[in-house]
SEVEX-571602 format. One record per residue (C-alpha): x, y, z; residue number from 1. Coordinates in steps of 0.5 Angstrom, whole numbers. Each point is the difference from the previous one (the first is absolute). Last residue first. Example, Ala and Ser with C-alpha at 12.3 -4.5 7.8 and 13.67 -1.06 7.14 Angstrom:
<sites>
[site [27; -2; 14]; 2],
[site [-2; -7; 2]; 1],
</sites>
This chain:
<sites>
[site [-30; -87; 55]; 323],
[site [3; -5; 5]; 322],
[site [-3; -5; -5]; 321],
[site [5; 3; -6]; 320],
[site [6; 0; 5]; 319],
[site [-1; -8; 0]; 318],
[site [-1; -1; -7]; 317],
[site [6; 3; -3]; 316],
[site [-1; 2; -7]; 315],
[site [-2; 8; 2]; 314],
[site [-3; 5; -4]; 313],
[site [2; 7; -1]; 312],
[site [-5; 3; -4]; 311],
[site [-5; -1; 5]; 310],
[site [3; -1; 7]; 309],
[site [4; 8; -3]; 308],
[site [-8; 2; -1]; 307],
[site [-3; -3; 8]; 306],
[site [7; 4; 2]; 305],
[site [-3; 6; -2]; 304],
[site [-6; 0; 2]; 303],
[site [2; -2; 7]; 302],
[site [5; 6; 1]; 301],
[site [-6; 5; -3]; 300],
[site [-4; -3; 5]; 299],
[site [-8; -3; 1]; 298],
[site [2; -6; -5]; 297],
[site [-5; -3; -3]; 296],
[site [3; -1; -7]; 295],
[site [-3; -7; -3]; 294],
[site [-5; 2; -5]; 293],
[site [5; 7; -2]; 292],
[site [6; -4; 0]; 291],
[site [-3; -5; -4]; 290],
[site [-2; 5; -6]; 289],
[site [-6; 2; -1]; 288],
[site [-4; 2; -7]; 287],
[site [-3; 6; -2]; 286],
[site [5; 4; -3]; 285],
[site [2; -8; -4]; 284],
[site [8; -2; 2]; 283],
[site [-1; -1; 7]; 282],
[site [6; 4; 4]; 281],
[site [4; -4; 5]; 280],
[site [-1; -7; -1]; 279],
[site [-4; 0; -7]; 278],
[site [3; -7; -2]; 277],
[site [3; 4; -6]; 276],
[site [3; 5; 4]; 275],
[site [4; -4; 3]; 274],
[site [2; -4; -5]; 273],
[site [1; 5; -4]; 272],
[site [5; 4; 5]; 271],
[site [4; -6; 1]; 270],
[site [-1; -5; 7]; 269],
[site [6; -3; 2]; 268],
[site [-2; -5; 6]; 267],
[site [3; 2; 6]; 266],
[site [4; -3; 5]; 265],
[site [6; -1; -4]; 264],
[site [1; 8; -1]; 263],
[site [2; 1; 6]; 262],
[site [0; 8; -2]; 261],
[site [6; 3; 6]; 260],
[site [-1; 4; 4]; 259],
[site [3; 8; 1]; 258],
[site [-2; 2; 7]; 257],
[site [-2; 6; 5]; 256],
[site [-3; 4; -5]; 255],
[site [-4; 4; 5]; 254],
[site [7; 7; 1]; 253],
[site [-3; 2; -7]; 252],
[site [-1; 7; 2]; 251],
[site [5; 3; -6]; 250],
[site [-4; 0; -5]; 249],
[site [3; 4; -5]; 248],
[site [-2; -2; -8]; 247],
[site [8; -1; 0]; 246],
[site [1; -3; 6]; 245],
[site [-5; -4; -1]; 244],
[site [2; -2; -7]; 243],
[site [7; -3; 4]; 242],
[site [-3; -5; 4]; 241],
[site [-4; -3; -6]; 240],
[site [6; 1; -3]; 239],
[site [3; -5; 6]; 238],
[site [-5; -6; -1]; 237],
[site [1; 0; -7]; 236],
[site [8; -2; 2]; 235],
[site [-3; -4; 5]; 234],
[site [-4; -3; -5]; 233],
[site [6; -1; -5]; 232],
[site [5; -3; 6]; 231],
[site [-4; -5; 3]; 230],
[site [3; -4; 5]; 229],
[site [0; 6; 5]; 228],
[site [-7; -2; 1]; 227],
[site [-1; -3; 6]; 226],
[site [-1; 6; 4]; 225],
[site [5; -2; 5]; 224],
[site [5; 0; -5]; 223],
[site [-1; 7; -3]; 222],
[site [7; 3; 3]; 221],
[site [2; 4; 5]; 220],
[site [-6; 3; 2]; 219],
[site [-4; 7; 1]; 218],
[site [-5; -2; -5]; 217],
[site [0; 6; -2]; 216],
[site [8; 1; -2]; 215],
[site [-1; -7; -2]; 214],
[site [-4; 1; -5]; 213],
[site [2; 6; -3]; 212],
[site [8; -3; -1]; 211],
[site [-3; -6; -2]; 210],
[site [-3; 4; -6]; 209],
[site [6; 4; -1]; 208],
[site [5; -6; 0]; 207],
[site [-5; -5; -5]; 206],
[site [-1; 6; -5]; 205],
[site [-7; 1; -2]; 204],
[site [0; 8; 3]; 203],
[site [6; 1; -5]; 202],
[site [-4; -2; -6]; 201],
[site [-5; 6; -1]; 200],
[site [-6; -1; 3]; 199],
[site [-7; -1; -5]; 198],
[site [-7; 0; 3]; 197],
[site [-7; -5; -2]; 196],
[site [-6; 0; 0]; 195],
[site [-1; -7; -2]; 194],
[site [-3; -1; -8]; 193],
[site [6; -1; -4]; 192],
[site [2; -6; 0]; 191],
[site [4; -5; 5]; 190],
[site [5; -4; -4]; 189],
[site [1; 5; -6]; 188],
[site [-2; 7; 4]; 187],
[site [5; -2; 5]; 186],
[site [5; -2; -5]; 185],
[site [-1; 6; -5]; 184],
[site [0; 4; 6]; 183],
[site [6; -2; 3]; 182],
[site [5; 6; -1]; 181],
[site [-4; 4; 5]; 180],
[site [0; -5; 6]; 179],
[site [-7; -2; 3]; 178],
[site [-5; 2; 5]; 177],
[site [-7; -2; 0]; 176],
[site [-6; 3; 2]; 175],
[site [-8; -2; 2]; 174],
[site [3; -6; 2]; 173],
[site [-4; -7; -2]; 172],
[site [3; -5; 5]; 171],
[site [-3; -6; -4]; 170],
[site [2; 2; -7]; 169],
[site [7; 4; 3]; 168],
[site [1; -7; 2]; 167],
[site [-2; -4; -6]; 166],
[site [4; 5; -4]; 165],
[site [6; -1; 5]; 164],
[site [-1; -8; -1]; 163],
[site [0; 1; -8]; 162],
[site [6; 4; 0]; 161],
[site [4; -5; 4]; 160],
[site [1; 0; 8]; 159],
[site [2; 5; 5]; 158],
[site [-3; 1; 7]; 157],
[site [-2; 7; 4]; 156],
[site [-5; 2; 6]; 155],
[site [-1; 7; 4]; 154],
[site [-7; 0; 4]; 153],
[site [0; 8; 3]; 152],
[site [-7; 0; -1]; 151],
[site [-1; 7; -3]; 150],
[site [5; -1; -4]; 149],
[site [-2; -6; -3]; 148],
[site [7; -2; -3]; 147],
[site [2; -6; -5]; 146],
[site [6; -2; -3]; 145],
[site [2; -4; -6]; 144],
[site [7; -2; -3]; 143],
[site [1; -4; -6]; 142],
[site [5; -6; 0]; 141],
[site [9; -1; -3]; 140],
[site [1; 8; -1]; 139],
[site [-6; 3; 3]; 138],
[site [-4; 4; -3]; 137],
[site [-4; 3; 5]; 136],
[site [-7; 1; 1]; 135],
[site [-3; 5; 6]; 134],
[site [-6; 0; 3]; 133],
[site [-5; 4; 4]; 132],
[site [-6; -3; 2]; 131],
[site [-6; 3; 3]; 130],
[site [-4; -5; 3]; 129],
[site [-8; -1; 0]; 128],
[site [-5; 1; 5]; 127],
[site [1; 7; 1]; 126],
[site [0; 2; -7]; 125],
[site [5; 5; 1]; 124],
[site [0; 8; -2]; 123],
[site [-4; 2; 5]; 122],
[site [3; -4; 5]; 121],
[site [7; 4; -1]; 120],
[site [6; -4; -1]; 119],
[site [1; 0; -7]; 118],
[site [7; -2; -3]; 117],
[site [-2; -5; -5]; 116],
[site [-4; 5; -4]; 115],
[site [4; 5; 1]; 114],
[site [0; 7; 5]; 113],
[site [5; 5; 0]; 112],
[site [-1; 4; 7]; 111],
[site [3; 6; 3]; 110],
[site [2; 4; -7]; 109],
[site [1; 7; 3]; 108],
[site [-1; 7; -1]; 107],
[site [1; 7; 3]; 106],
[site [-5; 5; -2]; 105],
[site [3; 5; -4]; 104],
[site [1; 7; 3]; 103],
[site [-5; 3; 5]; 102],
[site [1; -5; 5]; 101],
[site [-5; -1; 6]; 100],
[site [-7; -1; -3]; 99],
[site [3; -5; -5]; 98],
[site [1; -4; 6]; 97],
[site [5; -4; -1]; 96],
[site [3; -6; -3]; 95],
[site [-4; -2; -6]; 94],
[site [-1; -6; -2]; 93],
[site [1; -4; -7]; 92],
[site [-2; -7; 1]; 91],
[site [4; -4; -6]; 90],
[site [-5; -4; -3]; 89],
[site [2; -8; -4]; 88],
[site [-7; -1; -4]; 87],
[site [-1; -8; -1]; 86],
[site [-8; 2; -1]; 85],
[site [-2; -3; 8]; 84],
[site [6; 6; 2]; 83],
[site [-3; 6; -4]; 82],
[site [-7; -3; 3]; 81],
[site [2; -1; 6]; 80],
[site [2; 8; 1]; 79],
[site [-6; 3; -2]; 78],
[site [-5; -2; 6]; 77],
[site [6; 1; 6]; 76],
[site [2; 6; -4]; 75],
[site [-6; 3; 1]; 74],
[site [2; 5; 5]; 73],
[site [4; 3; -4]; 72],
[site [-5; 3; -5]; 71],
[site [0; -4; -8]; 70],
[site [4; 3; -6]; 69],
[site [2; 0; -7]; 68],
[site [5; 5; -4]; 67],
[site [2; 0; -7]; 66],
[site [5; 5; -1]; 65],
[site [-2; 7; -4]; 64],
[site [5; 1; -7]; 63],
[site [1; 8; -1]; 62],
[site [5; 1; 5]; 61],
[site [1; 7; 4]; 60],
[site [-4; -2; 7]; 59],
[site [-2; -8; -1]; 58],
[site [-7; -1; -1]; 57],
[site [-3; -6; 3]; 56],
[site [-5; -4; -4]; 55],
[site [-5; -5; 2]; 54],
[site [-1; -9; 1]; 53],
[site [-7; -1; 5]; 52],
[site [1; -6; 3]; 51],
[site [-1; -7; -1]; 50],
[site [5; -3; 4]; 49],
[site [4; -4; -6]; 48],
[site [-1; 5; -5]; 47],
[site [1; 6; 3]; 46],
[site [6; -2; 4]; 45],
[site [3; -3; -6]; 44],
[site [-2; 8; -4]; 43],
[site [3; 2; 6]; 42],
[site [7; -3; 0]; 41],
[site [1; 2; -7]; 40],
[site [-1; 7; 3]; 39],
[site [-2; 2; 6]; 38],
[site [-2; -4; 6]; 37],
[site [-3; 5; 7]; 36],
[site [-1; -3; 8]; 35],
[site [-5; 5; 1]; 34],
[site [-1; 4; 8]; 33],
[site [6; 5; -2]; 32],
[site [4; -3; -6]; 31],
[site [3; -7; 1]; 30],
[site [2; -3; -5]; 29],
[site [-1; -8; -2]; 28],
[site [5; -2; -5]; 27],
[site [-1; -5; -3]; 26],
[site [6; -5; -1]; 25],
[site [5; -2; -6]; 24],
[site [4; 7; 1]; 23],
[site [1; 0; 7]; 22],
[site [5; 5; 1]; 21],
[site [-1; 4; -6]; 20],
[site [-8; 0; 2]; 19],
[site [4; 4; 7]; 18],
[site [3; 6; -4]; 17],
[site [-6; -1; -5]; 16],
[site [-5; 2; 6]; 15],
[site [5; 6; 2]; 14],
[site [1; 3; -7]; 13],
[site [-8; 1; 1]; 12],
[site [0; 2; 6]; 11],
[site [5; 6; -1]; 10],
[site [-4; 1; -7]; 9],
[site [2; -3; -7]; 8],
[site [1; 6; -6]; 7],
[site [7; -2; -1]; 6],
[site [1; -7; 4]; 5],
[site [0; -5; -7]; 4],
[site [-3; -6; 2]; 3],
[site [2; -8; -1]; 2],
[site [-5; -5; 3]; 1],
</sites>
């Protein structure tokens, strides 16, 4: 979003100084009692939310800038409906009170929130899991990691690219992270409908992701997480650390652990399957699905341990007659 500074208010220069910082994000702007988008980012904001798209003047300059935007207050109601459509949104607030100033308001970025990194309750189902992940192409298997950061649940494995798709069929992340020079390779093994985010390669390095892992965790090593075994999902599992930093959050002291995908306790359920036999979602608008008969759970918690039992099920009898 390239724009010439001449004819551009003070305001105005300091909404593409913070979009130039996160150029593949919307940008909310906070402006008095509105949070405001303009340019390309408000015609987006238009069409996803439905808002009215106008024009707002630019002193000196002939060309107006497409603006579109919804007051403060509603950010609960229009937030999730930027995030549910695949938007990554930088949250652009101001700093001060504009009362107290007569220069311009001071502002920040003080939440970037994505599709795989939203913890609030009105942008969560609450009764399914909204899983991070991460893939890395590892030299000898393909790593995988999940993370519901609102939960705090944190698990890796490796496999082939079979496994991992089957995995990322049956986890479902609403985003999934991957190193920049292998899109051909994600797009070709896993197609190109999961939302996806591309980091450069240095957050894939074996040394930068233990480093991560092990500065949070506080160890030595990842032995007595069981998974040290695994060098390309632990890898994936430190770019997860990684990314969020980068969309700063920092209060991430409730992931306590990394755990290790047991992958021979399941049977392996690919997305077809799993949509065919109607598990989680019924293949007609009017149908039902079998979570929707058997789901009588009475808390979030419980819905979505009843949705994994259904798409990860077990082989052996005995923990299968404890449930």
């Amino acid at each position: 979003m390239a724009q010439n500074d001449q004819g551009l208010t003070p305001m105005m220069k300091q909404f593409y100084s913070f979009k130039a910082k996160h150029p593949d994000a919307l940008l909310l702007f906070r402006c008095g009692d509105f949070y405001e988008t303009y340019s390309e980012d408000a015609v987006e904001a238009a069409r996803v939310l439905g808002i009215t798209l106008t024009k707002r003047n630019n002193k000196g300059n002939s060309d107006a800038t497409e603006m579109a935007g919804f007051p403060h207050h509603a950010l609960d109601t229009y937030l999730p409906k930027l995030i549910r459509a695949g938007k990554r949104v930088a949250i652009c607030d101001q700093l001060e009170d504009p009362k107290l100033t007569k220069t311009l308001v001071k502002r920040g970025i003080t939440e970037l929130v994505t599709p795989g990194v939203a913890m609030g309750d009105t942008v969560l189902n609450y009764k399914e899991n909204n899983f991070l992940a991460a893939v890395h192409f590892g030299k000898t298997a393909c790593g995988v990691a999940f993370l519901d950061i609102s939960t705090g649940e944190f698990i890796t494995g490796q496999g082939s690219f079979d496994y991992v798709e089957k995995l990322l069929g049956s986890f479902a992340p609403k985003e999934v992270l991957y190193e920049r020079t292998h899109k051909k390779d994600f797009e070709r093994y896993f197609g190109n409908k999961h939302c996806v985010f591309e980091l450069d390669d240095w957050v894939f390095t074996e040394q930068t992701a233990r480093q991560k892992l092990l500065k949070h965790f506080g160890t030595k090593n990842l032995k007595g997480f069981g998974v040290e075994h695994v060098q390309s999902g632990v890898v994936a599992a430190g770019a997860i650390m990684q990314y969020l930093e980068i969309t700063q959050h920092n209060n991430i002291a409730h992931i306590t652990a990394l755990a290790l995908i047991e992958e021979d306790r399941y049977v392996r359920l690919d997305k077809f399957t799993i949509r065919s036999l109607e598990l989680i979602q019924p293949m007609q608008e009017d149908g039902a699905s079998l979570l929707n008969v058997v789901d009588r759970t009475v808390t979030a918690m419980g819905g979505r341990l009843l949705r994994r039992w259904l798409v990860f099920p077990l082989k052996e009898v005995k923990p299968i007659e404890q449930r």
